[in-house]
MITOR-742381 format. One record per residue: x, y, z of N, C-alpha, C in turn; residue number from 1. Coordinates in nm, 3 decimals. Last residue first. Example, Ala and Ser with C-alpha at 12.3 -4.5 7.8 and 13.67 -1.06 7.14 Angstrom:
      npx      npy      npz     capx     capy     capz      cpx      cpy      cpz  num
    1.285   -0.225    0.708    1.367   -0.106    0.714    1.290    0.003    0.787    2
    1.319   -0.569    0.780    1.230   -0.450    0.780    1.320   -0.330    0.780    1
This chain:
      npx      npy      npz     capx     capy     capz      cpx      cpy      cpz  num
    8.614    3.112    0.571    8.585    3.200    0.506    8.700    3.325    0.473  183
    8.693    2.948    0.744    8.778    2.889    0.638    8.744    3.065    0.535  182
    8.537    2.983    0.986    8.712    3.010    0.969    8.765    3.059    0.835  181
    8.335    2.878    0.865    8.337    3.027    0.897    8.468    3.087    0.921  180
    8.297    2.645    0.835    8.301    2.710    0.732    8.355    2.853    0.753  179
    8.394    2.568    1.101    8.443    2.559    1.039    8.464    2.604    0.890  178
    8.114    2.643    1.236    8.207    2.719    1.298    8.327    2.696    1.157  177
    7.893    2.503    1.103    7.940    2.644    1.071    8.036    2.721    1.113  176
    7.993    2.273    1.199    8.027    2.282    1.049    7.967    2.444    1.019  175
    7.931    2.322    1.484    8.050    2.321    1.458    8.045    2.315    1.260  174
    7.645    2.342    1.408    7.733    2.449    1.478    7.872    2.413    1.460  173
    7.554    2.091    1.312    7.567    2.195    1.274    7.625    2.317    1.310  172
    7.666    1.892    1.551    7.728    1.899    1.409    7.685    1.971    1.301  171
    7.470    2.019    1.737    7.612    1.998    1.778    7.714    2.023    1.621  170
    7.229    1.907    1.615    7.250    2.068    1.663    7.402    2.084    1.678  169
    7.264    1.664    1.632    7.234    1.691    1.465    7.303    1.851    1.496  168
    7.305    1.595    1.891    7.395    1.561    1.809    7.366    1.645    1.677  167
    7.031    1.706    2.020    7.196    1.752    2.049    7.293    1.715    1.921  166
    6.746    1.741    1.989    6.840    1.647    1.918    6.975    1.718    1.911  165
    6.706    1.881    2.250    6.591    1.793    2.133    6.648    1.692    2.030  164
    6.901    2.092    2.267    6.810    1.996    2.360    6.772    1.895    2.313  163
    6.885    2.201    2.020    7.041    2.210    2.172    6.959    2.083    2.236  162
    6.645    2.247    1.961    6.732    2.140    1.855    6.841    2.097    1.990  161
    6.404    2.375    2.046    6.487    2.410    2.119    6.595    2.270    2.068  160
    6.129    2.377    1.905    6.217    2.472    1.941    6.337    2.509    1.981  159
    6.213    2.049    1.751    6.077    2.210    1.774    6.161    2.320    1.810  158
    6.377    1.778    1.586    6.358    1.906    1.663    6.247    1.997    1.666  157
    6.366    1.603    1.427    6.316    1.555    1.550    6.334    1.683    1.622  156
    6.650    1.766    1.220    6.552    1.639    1.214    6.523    1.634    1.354  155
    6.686    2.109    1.143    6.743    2.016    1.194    6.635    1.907    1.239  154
    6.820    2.218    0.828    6.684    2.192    0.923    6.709    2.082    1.019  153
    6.988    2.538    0.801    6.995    2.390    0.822    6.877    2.359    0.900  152
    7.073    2.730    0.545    6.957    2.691    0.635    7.014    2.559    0.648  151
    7.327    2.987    0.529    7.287    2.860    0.457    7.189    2.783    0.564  150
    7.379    3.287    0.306    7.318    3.199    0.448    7.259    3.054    0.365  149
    7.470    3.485    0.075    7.512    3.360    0.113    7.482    3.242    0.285  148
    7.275    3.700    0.205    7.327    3.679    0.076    7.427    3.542    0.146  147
    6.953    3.667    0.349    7.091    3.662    0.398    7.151    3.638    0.244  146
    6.700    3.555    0.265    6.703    3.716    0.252    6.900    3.781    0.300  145
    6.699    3.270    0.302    6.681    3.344    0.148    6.715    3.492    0.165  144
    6.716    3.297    0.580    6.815    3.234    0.459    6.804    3.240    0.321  143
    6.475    3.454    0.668    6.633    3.445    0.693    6.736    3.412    0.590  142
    6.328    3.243    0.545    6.313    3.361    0.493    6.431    3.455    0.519  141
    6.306    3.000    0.701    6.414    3.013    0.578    6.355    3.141    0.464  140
    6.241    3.134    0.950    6.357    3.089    0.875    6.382    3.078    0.776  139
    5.981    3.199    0.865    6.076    3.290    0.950    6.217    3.271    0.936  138
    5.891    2.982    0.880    5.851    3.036    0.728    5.937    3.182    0.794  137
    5.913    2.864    1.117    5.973    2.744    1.017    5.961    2.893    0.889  136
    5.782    3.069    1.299    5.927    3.078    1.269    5.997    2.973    1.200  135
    5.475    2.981    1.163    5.582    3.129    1.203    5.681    3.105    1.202  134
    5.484    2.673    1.259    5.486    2.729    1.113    5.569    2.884    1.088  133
    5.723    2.587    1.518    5.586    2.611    1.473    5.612    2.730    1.328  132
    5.943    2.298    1.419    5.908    2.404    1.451    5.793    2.495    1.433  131
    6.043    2.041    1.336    5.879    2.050    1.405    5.879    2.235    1.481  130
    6.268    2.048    1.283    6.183    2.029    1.147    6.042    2.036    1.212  129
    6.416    2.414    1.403    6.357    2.248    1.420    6.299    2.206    1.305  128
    6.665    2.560    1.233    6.526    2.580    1.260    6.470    2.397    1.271  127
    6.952    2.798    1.153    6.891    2.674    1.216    6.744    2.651    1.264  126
    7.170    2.927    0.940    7.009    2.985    1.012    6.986    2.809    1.055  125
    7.473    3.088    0.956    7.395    2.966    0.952    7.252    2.977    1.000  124
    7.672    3.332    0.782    7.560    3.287    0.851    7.495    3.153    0.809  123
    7.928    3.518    0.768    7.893    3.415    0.719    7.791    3.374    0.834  122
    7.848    3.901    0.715    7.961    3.759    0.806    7.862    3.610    0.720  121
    7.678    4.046    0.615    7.775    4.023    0.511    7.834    3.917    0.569  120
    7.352    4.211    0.583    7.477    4.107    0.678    7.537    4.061    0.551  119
    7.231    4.332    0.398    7.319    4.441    0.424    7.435    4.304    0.520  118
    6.980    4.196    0.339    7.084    4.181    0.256    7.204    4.262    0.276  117
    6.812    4.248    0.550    6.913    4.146    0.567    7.003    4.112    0.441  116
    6.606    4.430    0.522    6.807    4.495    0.543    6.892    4.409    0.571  115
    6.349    4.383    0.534    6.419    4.480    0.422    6.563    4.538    0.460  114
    6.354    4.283    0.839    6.384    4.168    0.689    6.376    4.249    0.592  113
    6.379    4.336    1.043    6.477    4.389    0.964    6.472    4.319    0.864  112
    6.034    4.480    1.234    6.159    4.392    1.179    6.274    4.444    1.135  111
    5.845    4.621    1.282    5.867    4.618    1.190    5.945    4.480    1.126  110
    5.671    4.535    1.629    5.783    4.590    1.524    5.766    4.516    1.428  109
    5.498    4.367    1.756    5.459    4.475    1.678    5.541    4.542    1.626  108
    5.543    4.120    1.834    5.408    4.130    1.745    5.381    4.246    1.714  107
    5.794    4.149    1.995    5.759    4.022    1.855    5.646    4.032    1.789  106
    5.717    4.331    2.202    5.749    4.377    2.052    5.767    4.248    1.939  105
    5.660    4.210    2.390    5.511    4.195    2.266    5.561    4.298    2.162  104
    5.876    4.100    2.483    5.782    4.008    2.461    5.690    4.088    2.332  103
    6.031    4.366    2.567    6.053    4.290    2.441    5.963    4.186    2.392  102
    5.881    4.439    2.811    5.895    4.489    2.685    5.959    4.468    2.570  101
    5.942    4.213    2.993    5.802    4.279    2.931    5.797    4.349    2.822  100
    6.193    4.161    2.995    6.076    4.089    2.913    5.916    4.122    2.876   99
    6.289    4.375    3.090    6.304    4.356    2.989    6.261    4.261    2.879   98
    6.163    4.357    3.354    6.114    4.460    3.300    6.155    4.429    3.136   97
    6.269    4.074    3.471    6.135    4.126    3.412    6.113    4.231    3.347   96
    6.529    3.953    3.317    6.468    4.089    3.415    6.341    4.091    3.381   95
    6.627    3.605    3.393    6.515    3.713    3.285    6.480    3.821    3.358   94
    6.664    3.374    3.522    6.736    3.455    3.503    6.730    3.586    3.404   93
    6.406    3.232    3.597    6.428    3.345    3.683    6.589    3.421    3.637   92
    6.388    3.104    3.321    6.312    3.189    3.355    6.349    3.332    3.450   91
    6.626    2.952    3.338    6.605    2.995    3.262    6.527    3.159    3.261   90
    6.512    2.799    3.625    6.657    2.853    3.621    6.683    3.019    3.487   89
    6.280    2.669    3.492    6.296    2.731    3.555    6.414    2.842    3.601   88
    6.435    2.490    3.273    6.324    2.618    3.290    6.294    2.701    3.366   87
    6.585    2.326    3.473    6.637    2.393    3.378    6.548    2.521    3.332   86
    6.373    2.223    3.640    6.500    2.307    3.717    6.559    2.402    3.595   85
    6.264    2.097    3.422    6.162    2.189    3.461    6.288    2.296    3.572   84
    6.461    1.871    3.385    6.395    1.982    3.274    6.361    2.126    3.324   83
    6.483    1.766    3.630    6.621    1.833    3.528    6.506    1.923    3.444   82
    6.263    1.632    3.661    6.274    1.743    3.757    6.375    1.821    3.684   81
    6.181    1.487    3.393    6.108    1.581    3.440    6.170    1.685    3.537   80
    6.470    1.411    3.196    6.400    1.375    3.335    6.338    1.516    3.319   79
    6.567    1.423    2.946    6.610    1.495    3.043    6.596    1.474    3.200   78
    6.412    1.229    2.774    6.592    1.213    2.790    6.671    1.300    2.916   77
    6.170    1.343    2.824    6.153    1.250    2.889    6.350    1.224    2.915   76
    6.184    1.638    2.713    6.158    1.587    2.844    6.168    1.456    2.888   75
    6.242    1.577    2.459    6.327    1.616    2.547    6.297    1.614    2.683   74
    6.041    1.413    2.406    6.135    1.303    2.389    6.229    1.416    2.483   73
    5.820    1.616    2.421    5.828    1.515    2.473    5.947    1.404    2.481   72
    5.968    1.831    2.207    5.929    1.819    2.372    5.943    1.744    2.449   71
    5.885    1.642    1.979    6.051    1.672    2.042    6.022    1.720    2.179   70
    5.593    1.631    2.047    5.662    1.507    2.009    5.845    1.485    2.063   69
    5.401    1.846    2.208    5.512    1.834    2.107    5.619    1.734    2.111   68
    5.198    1.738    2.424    5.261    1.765    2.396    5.370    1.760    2.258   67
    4.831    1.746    2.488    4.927    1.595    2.421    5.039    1.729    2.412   66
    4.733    1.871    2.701    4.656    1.704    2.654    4.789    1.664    2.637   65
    4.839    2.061    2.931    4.834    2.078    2.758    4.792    1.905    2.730   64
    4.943    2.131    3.128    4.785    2.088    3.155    4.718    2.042    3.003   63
    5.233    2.169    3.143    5.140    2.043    3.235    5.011    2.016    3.217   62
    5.170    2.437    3.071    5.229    2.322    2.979    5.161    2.218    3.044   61
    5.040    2.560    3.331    4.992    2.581    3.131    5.040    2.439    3.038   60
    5.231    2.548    3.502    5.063    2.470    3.475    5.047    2.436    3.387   59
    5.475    2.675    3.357    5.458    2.562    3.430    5.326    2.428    3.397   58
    5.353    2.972    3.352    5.411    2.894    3.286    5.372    2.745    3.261   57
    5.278    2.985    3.647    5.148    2.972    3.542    5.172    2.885    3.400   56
    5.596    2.988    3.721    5.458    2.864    3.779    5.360    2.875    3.696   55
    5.692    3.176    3.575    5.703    3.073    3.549    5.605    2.964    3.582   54
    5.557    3.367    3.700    5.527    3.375    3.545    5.552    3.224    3.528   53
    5.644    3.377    3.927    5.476    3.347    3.911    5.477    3.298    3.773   52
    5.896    3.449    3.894    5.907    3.322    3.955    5.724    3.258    3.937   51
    5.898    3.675    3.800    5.969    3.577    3.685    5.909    3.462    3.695   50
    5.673    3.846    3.889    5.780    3.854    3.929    5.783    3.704    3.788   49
    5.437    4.024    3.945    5.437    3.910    4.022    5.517    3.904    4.018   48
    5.424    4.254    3.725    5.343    4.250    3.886    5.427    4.233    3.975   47
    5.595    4.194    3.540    5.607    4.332    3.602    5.554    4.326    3.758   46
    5.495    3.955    3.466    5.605    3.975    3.464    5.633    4.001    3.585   45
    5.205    3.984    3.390    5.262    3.925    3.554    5.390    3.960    3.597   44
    5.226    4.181    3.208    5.178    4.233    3.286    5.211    4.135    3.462   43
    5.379    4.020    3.021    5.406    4.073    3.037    5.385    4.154    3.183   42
    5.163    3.816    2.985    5.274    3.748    3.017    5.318    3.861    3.104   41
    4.974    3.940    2.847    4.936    3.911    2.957    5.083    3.866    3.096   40
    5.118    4.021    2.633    5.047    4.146    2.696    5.002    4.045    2.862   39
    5.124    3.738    2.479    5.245    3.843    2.567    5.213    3.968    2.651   38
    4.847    3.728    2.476    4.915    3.652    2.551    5.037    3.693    2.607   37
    4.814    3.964    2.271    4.738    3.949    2.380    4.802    3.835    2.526   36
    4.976    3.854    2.074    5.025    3.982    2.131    4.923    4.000    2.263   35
    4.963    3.625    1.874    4.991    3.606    2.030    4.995    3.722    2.073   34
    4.926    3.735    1.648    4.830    3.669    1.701    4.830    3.610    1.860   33
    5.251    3.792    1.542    5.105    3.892    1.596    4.995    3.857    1.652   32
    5.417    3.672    1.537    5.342    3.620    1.646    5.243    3.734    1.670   31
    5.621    3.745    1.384    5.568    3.651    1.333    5.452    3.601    1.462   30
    5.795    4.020    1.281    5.650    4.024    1.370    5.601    3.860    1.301   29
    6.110    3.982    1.170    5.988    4.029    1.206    5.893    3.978    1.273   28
    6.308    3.765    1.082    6.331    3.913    1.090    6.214    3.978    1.145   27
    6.380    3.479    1.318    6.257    3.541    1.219    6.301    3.690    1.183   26
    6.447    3.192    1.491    6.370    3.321    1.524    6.334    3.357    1.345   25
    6.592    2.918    1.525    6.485    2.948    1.565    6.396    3.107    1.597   24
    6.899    3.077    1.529    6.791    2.971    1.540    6.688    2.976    1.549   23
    7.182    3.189    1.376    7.026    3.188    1.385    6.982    3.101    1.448   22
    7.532    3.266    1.385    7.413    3.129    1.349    7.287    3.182    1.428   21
    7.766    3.425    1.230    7.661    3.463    1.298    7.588    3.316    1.290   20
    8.038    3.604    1.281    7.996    3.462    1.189    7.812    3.497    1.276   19
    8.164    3.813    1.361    8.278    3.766    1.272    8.120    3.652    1.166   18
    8.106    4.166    1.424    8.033    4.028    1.388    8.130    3.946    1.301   17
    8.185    4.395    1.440    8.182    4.330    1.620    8.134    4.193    1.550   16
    8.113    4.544    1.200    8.236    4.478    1.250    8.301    4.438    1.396   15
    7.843    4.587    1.234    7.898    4.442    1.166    8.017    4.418    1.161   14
    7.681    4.686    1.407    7.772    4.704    1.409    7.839    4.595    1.379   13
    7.344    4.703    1.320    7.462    4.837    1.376    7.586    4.817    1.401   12
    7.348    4.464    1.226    7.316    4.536    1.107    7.393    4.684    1.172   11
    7.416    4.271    1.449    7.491    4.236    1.325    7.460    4.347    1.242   10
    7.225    4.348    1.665    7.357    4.389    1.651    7.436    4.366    1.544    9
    7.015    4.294    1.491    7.011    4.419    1.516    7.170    4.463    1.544    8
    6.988    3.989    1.508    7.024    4.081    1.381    7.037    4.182    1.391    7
    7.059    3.970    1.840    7.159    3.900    1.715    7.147    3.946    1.574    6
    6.791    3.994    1.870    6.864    4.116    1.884    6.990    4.053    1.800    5
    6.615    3.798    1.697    6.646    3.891    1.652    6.707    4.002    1.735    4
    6.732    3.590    1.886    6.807    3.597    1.714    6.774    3.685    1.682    3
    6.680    3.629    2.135    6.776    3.670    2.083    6.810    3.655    1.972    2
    6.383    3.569    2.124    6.421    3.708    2.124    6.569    3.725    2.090    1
């Protein structure tokens, strides 16, 4: 969710925007097929609270056969209890109400991908090389639709590169921080 509020604030008020880096998100509705699942997400949200969402959360993964390869290597470099404290932590710092209603707008707004030629700061779009198909074709749609954005794919990563492969993530952020000076 935050890369695309990150485009919304870059398109209303681009002079609050010096540089901008992407990750892992999309100008638009790339999860229409999940909108029932966020509808569900949503509804514990609101009920139950961050802390249920998370435990079903939780199960859900734990109960998944085989996990995502970077997942798995981030979970294992992390330790299970670090990880899941970290997710957790994550989770309960989320208003519910504002996840409810941003969750299943990923499957039903418009987007801004007819106005990403309007960002002008210098942009890096970042996207795991194991990222799921939606936001791998989300990205570098970003970076084709950004006038000078430059895609970086980052190797052994899914969702979350910061995690998954620190170093590659590390030395892309800083070589956009540096292009971005120089700009």
């Amino acid at each position: 969710m935050g890369g695309m509020v990150a485009q919304l604030v870059t398109l209303q008020a681009p002079e609050r925007v010096a540089s901008l880096i992407l990750m892992d998100t999309a100008a638009g509705p790339v999860l229409r097929e999940a909108r029932p699942f966020l509808e569900g997400a949503a509804r514990i949200a609101r009920e139950s609270g961050m802390e249920a969402l998370f435990q079903l959360s939780r199960a859900g993964f734990a109960g998944q056969a085989q996990r995502a390869p970077a997942m798995a290597r981030c979970v294992a470099r992390m330790g299970e209890e670090r990880f899941w404290a970290r997710m957790r932590a994550k989770s309960l710092a989320m208003d519910p109400t504002a996840f409810a209603t941003l969750g299943p707008l990923l499957c039903a707004d418009e987007g801004v991908a007819h106005r990403l030629g309007e960002i002008r700061c210098p942009t890096t779009v970042l996207v795991g090389d194991q990222e799921s198909p939606p936001l791998a074709r989300g990205s570098r749609e970003l970076a084709a639709g950004i006038p000078g954005a430059q895609l970086v794919v980052i190797e052994d990563a899914a969702h979350s590169p910061q995690l998954e492969n620190p170093e590659a993530w590390l030395a892309a952020v800083l070589g956009h921080l540096d292009a971005a000076r120089g700009a």
